[in-house]
Structures are given as structure tokens and as C-alpha cells.
N, C-alpha and C positions, 0 to 999 in steps of 0.2 A: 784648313779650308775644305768643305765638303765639293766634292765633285756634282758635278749638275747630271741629273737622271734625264736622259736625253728621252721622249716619246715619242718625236715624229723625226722621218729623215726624209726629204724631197731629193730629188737625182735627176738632173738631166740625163738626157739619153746618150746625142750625138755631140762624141769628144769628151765624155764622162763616166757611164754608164758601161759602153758601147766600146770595144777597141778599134783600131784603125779598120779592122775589117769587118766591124759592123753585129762584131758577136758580146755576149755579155760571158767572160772570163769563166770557168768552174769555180774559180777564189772568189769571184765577185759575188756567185751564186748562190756558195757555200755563208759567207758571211751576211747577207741579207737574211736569208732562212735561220740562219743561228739569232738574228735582231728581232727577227715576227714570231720567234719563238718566245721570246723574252718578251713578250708583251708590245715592242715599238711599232708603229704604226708606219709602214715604208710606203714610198705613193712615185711614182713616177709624171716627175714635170717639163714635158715638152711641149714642142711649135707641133708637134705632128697630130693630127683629128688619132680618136678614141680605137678607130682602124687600123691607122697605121703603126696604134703600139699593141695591139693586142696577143700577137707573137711573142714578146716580149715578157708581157704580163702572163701569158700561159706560160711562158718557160718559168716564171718565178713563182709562179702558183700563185697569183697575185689576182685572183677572179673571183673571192667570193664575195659573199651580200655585206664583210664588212673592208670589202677595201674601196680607195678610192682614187682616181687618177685626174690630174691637170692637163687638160689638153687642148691645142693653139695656143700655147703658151702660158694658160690659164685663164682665156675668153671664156672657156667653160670649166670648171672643177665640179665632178660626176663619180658618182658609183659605179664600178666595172662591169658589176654581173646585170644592174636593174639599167643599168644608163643615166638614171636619175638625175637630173640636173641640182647642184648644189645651190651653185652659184654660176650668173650668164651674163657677161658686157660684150657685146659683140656689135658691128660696124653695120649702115646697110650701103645698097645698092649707090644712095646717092655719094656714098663716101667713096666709096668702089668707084666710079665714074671719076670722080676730082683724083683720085691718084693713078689711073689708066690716062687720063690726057695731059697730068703731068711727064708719068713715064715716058710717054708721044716726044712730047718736050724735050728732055731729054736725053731722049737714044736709047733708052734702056726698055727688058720687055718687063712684060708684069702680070700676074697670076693671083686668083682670088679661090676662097675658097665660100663657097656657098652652102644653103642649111638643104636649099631646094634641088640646085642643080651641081654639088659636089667641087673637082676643082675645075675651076674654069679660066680660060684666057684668050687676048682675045687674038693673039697669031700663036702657033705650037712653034717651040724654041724648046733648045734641049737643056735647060733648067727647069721646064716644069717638065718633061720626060722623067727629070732626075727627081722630081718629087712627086710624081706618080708611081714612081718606080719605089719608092722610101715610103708611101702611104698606102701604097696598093688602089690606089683610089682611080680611075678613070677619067681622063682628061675630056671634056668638052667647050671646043672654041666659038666663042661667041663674041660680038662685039657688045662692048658694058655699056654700051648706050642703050642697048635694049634693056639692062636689069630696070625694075620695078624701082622706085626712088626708096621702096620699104623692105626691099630684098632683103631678108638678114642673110649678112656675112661674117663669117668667122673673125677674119682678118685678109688683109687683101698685101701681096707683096709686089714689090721692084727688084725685079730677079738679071743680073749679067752678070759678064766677064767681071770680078774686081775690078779690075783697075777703069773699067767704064762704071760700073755702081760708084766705087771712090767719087767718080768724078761727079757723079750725078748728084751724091750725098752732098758734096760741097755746096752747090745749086740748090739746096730745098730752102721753099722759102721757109723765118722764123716762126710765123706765123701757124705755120704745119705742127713744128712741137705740142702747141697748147689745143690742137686737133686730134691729133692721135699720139698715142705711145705708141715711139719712133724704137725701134732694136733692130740690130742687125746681127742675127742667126747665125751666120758663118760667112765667110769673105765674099760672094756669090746670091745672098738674099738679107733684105732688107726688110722688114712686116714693119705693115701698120697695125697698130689696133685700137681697139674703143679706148680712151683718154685713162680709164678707169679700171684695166685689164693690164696686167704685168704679172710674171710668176711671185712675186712678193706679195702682191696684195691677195691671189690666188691661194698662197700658201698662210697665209693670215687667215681667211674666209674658213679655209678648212679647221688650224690650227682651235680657231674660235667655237667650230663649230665640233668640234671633239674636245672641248674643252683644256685645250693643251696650251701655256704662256710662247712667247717668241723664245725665251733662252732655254726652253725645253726643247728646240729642235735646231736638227743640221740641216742645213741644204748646200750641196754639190754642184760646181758647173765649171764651166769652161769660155763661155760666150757673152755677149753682150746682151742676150734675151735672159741670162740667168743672174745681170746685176742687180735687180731688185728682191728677188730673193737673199740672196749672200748679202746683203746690206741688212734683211729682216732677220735673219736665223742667229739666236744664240750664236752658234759655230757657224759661220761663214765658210766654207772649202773651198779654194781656187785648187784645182788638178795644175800639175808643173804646164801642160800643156796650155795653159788657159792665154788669154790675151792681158796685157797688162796691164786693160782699168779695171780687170777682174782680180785681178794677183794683191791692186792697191788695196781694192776696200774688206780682202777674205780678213780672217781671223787667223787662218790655219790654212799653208801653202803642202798639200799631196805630193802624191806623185803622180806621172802621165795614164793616162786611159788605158795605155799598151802595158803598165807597171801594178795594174791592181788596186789604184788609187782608192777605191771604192771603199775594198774590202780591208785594205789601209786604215784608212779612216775610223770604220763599223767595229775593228780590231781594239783599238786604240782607244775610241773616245766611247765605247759601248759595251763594250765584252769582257773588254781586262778591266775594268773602274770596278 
């Protein structure tokens, strides 16, 4: 049986990409660059805006006119260097508004992220501290009764303690599902986004648009934002790390984000074949 010539590889960042302390590995670094040497097309697919990875992308040399990056989870899939919008499902204001008075509801805070006015919320809690801090991006509070009913928003999230989000996630009405594409990021945040926007279909858009089939590529993750990629890619990767409806549907179980998993993987199913 001929091995499959892998062309693109998508990677979450946080709990993937990224080890516990928030650094991308030299193994991990070394084995990407050894991949875009050999022709594959490597793209970085997170929840984070195009800002908050672009430390990232400069450390992997990953910024010129032909690469491209998924970001807010793939609301938008863009060119690094031009910005260029690929592909764009994004939420507005009126959506933003119905998940702020749910949150109210509740108990829980919640944070949006805007085209106009960046990330926004409407009391400062230190979950969106913690992803100002992860986006570099500038927090502005405001109350989302004032957005515009046509605001475009990225995606707008339901940010607590776990075990308050747990409790809250329990409480969403069914209804919400066929509203938004519901993921929850890590223990601590919950995004919504356009019905139509998930890292699968983002990673498809591009796929399509580079001409590359589904079983020609890998995507990596660890989270619940990253099951609909690992569901579309040829190779599926759940990281040991990952949660265990990412572990059911991968193809091919790594090792942790702390372990190299990355360059694991790029080793394995790309370099030695």
C-alpha cells in the first residue's frame, strides 16, 4: 500500500503547538521547517485574532506572500504577510447582545471580540485580562447593548471559573446549537461563532483553495475547538494531552505538547515515508 503524500498540516497553538509554558519546542521548530522545505504547506489554526499569533508565525518564518493562517478559530482564513481575507463567517452585534444577556443569566462573564472596536466586554474580569494578555490585544468595556445590531464580530465568548462555565454549558438553551458553532477552547472559555465557521470547514476552504483533497493533510489539536478539523484531515492527531472526545474521533493518538508531539508526528508520517 503506497503511503499518502501529506501537503498541508493545520496545528493548534494552545496545548498543541505551544508547551505548557507557552513556547514552541526547537524539535517542534526544527521539524516544521524540515516540512516547508519539502514542499507542505503548514498554516497555524487557532481561536487567537491574526495578532495574537503573529510572534509565533515570525518565529517559524511563517510570513511570507505564500503562507496562510486560520484565525478565531477559522471565522477568518487569511494570508500572513497581505492580511488578505480567504475566507470570512463571522457573528454581529445582534448575536453578541443574545449571548451577553444570556451570560447575565447565568452568572458567568463574557467577552467579544470586534472588527471595529477589538476585544471588548462588558465588566473587566480576569479572563479577558488573560486573553489580552495571549492576544496582545487591548481590552475595551463596554456594555453590548450599545454594539450596532450589524457590528461584525469575530466570535463572542462565555468566559469563567470551569466549574461555573460547566454549570452554565448545562443551562444553554438547544436552540443555541443551530445558532452558533458552540466549542469550548479550554476549561475556562466557551466561543460562539457563525453556524458556518469551525477549524474543519476553515481548514477545507483553504485545503480547496490550494488545491489539496482532505486525506492529503494532518491537523493537530488537543481541544474541543479543534474537533472538526481532526474529524476532516486525512490524519486526525489528538496530542496524549488532548480531552477524550478529541482522543475518540483522531486517527493517530501523539504524544503531550511538553513531549514534542508536534515534531512526533511531522517525523513520522512526513520525513521518514
Amino acid at each position: 500500500m503506497v503511503s499518502t503524500m501529506y501537503k498541508l498540516i493545520a496545528l493548534d497553538m494552545d496545548g498543541t503547538l505551544l508547551n505548557s509554558d507557552k513556547q514552541i519546542s526547537a524539535e517542534n521548530k526544527t521539524a516544521i521547517a524540515a516540512a516547508r522545505e519539502k514542499g507542505v504547506v503548514v498554516v497555524l489554526a487557532s481561536g487567537r485574532p491574526l495578532n495574537g499569533m503573529k510572534p509565533q508565525l515570525e518565529e517559524l518564518g511563517m510570513t511570507t506572500e505564500d503562507d496562510y493562517v486560520l484565525s478565531y478559530n477559522a471565522s477568518l482564513v487569511q494570508k500572513v504577510k497581505s492580511e488578505e481575507v480567504i475566507r470570512s463567517q463571522i457573528i454581529t452585534g445582534t448575536d453578541a447582545k443574545i449571548i451577553a444577556k444570556l451570560a447575565k443569566e447565568l452568572g458567568v462573564h463574557v467577552h467579544a471580540f470586534s472588527q471595529e472596536k477589538g476585544l471588548i466586554t462588558p465588566q473587566l474580569n480576569h479572563y479577558t485580562e488573560h486573553e489580552s494578555s495571549i492576544t496582545g490585544m487591548p481590552i475595551t468595556v463596554i456594555d453590548f447593548e450599545e454594539l450596532a445590531d450589524d457590528e461584525q464580530v469575530m466570535k463572542a465568548m462565555m468566559i469563567d471559573e470551569p466549574e461555573l462555565l460547566s454549570a452554565a454549558i448545562k443551562q444553554l438553551p438547544v436552540a443555541l446549537y443551530e445558532q452558533f458553532t458552540i466549542v469550548q477552547s479550554a476549561p475556562f472559555f466557551l466561543e460562539f461563532l457563525n453556524p458556518n465557521s469551525n477549524k474543519g470547514v476553515g481548514v477545507k476552504a483553504l485545503a480547496d483553495h490550494l488545491g489539496i483533497t482532505a486525506d492529503e493533510v494532518i491537523c493537530m489539536g488537543d481541544a474541543g475547538n479543534d474537533w472538526h478539523m481532526i474529524k476532516y484531515a486525512g490524519l486526525g492527531v489528538a496530542m496524549e494531552n488532548a480531552t477524550d472526545d478529541i482522543k475518540e474521533i483522531a486517527n493517530h493518538i501523539t504524544v503531550s505538547n511538553n513531549d514534542h508531539g508536534v515534531a512526533k508526528v511531522i517525523e513520522e508520517f512526513v520525513l521518514n515515508v
